[in-house]
GUDOLUM-226992 format. One line per field, with one value per residue (C-alpha): residue in three letters; chain; x negated, y, z negated. Coordinates in nm, 2 decimals, padded with zeros to 4 digits. Each point is the difference from the previous one (the first is absolute). Layout:
BEGIN
resn (Ala / ...)
chain (A / ...)
px (X / ...)
py (Y / ...)
pz (Z / ...)
// end
This chain:
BEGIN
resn (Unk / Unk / Unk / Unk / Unk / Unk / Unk / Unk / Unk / Unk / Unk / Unk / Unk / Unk / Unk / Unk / Unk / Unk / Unk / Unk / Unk / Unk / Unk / Unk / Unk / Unk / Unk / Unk / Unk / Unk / Unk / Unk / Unk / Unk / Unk / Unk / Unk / Unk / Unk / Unk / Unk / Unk / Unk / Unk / Unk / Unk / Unk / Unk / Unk / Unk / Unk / Unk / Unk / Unk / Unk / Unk / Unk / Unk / Unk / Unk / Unk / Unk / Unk / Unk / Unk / Unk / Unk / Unk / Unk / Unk / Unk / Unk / Unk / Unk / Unk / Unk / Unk / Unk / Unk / Unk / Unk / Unk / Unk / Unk / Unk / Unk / Unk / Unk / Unk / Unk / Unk / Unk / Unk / Unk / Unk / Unk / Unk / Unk / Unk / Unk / Unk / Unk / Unk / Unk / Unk / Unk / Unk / Unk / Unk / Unk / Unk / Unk / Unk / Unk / Unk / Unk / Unk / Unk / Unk / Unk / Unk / Unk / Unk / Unk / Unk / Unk / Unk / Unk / Unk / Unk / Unk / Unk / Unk / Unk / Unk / Unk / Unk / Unk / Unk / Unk / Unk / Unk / Unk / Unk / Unk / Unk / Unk / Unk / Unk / Unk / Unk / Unk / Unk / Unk / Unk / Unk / Unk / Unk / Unk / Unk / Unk / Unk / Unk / Unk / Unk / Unk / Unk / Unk / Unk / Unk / Unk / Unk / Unk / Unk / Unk / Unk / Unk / Unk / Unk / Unk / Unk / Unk / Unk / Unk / Unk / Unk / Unk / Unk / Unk / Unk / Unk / Unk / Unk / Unk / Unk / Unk / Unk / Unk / Unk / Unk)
chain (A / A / A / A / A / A / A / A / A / A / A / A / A / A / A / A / A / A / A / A / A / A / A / A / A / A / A / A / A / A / A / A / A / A / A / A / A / A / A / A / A / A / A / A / A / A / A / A / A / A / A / A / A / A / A / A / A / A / A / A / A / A / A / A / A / A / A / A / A / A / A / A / A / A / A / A / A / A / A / A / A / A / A / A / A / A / A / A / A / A / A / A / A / A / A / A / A / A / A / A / A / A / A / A / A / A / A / A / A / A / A / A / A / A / A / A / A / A / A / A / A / A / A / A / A / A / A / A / A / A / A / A / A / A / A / A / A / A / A / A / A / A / A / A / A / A / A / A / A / A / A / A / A / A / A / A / A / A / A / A / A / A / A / A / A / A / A / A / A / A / A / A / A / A / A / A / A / A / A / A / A / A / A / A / A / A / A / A / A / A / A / A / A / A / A / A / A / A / A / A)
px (-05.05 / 00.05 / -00.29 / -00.15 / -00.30 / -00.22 / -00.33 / -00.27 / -00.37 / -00.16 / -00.21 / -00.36 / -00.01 / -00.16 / 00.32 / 00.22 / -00.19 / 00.13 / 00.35 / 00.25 / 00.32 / 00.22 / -00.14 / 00.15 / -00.21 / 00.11 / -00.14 / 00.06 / 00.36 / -00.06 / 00.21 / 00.01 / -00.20 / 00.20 / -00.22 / 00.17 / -00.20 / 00.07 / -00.07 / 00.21 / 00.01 / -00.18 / -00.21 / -00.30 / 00.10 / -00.28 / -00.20 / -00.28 / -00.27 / 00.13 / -00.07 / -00.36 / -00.20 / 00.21 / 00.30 / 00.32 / 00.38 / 00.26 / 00.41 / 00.18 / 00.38 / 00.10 / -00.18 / -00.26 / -00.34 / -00.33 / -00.34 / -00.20 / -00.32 / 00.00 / -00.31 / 00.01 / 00.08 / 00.20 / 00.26 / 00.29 / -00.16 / 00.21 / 00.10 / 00.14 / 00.22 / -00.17 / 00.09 / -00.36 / -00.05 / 00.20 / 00.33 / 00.12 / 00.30 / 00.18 / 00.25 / 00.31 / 00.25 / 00.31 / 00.13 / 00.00 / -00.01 / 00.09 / -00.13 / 00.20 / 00.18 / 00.33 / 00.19 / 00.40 / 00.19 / 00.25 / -00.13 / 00.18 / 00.03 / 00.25 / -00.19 / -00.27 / 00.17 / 00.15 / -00.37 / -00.14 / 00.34 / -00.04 / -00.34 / 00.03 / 00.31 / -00.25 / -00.32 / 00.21 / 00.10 / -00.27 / -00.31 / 00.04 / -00.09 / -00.08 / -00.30 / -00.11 / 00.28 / 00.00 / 00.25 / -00.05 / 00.21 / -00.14 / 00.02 / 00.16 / -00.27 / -00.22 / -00.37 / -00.27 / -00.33 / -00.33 / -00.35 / -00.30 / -00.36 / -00.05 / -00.27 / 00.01 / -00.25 / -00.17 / 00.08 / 00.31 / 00.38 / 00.23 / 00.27 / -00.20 / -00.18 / 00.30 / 00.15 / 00.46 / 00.03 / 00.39 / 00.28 / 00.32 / 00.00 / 00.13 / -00.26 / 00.08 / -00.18 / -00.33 / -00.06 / -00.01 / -00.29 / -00.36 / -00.21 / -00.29 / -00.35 / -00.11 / 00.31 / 00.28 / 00.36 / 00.18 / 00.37 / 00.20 / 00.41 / 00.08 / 00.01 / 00.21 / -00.21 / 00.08 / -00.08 / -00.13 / -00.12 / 00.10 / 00.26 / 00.11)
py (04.81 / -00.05 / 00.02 / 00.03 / 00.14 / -00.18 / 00.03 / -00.23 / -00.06 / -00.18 / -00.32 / -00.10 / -00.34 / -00.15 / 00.12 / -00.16 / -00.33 / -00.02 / 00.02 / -00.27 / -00.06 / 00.15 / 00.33 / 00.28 / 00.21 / 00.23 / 00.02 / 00.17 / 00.01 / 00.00 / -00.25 / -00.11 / 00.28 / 00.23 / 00.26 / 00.07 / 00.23 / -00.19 / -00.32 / -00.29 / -00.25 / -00.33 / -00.27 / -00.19 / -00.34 / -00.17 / 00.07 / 00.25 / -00.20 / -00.25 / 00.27 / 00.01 / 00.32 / 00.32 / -00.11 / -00.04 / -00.10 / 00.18 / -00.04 / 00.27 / -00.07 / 00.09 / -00.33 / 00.16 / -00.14 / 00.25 / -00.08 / 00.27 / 00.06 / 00.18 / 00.20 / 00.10 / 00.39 / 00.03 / -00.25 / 00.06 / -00.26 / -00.16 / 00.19 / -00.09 / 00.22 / 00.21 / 00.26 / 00.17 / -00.04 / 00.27 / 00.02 / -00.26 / -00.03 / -00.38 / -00.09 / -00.13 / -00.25 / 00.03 / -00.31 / -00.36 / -00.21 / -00.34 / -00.29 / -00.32 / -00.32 / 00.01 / -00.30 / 00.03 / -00.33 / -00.06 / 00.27 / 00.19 / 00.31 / 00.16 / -00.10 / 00.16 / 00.32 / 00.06 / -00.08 / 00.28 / 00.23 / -00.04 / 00.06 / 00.37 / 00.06 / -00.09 / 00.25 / 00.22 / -00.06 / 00.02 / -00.07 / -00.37 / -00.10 / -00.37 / -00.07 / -00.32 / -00.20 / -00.35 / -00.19 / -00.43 / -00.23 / -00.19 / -00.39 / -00.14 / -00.21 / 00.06 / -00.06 / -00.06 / 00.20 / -00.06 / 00.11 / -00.23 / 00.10 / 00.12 / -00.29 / -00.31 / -00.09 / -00.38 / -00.18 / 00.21 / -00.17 / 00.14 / 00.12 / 00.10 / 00.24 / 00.24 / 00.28 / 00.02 / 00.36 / -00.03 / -00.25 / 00.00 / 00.33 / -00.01 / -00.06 / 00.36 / 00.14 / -00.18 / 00.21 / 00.35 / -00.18 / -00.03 / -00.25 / 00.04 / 00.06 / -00.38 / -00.15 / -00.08 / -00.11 / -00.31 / -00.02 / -00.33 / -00.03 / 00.10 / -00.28 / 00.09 / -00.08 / -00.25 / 00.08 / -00.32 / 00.11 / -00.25 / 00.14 / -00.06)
pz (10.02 / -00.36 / -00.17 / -00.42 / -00.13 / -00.17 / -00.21 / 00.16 / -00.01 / 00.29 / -00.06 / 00.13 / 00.19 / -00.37 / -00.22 / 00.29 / -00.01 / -00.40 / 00.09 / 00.01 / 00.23 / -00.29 / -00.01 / 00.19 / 00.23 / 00.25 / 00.39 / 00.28 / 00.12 / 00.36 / 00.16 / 00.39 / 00.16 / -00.20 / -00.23 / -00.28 / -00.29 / -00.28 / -00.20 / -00.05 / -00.32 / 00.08 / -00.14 / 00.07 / 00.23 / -00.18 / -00.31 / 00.04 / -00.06 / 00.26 / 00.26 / 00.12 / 00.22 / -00.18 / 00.23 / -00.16 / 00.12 / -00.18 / 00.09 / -00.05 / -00.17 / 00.38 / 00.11 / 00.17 / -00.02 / -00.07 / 00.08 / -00.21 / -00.09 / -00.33 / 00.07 / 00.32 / -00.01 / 00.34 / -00.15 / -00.23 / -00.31 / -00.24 / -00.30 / -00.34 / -00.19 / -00.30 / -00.18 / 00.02 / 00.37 / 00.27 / 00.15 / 00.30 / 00.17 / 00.02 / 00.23 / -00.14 / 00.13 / 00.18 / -00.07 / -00.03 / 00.38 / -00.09 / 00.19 / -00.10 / 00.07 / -00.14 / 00.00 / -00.01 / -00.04 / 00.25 / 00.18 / 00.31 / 00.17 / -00.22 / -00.31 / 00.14 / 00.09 / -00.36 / -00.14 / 00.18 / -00.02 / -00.37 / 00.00 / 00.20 / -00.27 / -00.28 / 00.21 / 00.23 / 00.39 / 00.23 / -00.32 / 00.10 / 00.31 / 00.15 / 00.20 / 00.12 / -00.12 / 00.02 / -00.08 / -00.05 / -00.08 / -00.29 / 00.03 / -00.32 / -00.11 / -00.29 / 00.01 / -00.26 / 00.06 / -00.06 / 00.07 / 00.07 / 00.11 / 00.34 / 00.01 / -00.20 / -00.23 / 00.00 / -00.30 / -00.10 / -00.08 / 00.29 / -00.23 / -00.29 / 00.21 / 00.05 / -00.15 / -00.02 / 00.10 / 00.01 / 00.00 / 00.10 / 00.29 / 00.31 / 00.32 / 00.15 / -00.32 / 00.06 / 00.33 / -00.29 / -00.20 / 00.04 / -00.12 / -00.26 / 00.17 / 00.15 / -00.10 / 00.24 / -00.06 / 00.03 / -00.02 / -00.10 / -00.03 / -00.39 / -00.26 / -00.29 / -00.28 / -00.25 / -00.36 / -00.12 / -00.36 / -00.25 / -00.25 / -00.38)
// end
């Protein structure tokens, strides 16, 4: 387990409530039933003062979620570094899993073989492995994307109340995105736009 040593100070529920989601903290590194005696590098998944009742949710770089109460003595508490506080120790990483859609034109088997055989040349043989591959073929049409409100508002222009989120992607890509909070998306075939603005 490859671990650093840090100096830390722990915070009260009141310092945690004055933190944003861009300062580091570090938690408890405990992931899936698994104790580990350590602390892991995190942040807040809202602002403090968002939180209410001394509770707070933390994610941990490892995507592990915390529920911690700052106070509470039996629990681990959230910690920031400092130079005048004592010695923890932080878990570091391993590496980096990625979780992504990769689109390869023209895509086939053998393409995809020398992707990954280049890929284990690049890391070394057997550091890049495959799990729940999926492989689609992707429909060569191109789509315009847009988000609207999840409900529509009396008195507001259809097409005036909608954001572009993307134009000109393929449908496929769509099913990797999420839509803003109460909005939802609507797809139409791609128009190529027409620059219309008058010239000298």
């Amino acid at each position: 387990m490859n671990t650093k040593k840090i100096t830390a100070r722990r915070l009260t529920a009141e310092e945690v409530s004055e933190l944003g989601l861009q300062d580091e903290i570090f938690v408890s590194a405990e992931m899936d039933d698994l104790p580990l005696d350590c602390y892991a590098p995190a942040s807040l998944t809202k602002s403090g003062k968002n939180f209410e009742g001394g509770s707070f949710t933390a994610r941990t770089i490892f995507g592990n979620e915390m529920h911690v109460l700052p106070d509470n003595a039996e629990e681990s508490g959230i910690w920031v570094a400092d130079e005048a506080g004592e010695e923890i120790e932080v878990l570091q990483t391993a590496g980096v899993l990625l979780n992504l859609a990769l689109f390869v034109p023209d895509g086939n088997t053998e393409a995809l073989n020398s992707l990954y055989a280049a890929a284990r040349e690049a890391f070394g043989a057997g550091i890049v492995q495959r799990w729940n591959e999926e492989v689609v073929a992707v429909p060569d049409v191109k789509v315009d994307l847009f988000e609207e409100p999840s409900r529509g508002r009396k008195g507001a222009g259809g097409s005036q109340n909608r954001d572009r989120r993307a134009l000109d992607i393929y449908p496929t890509r769509v099913r990797f995105m999420e839509a803003s909070a109460g909005w939802k998306f609507v797809l139409e075939l791609h128009q190529e736009h027409v620059d219309d603005t008058p010239t000298i």
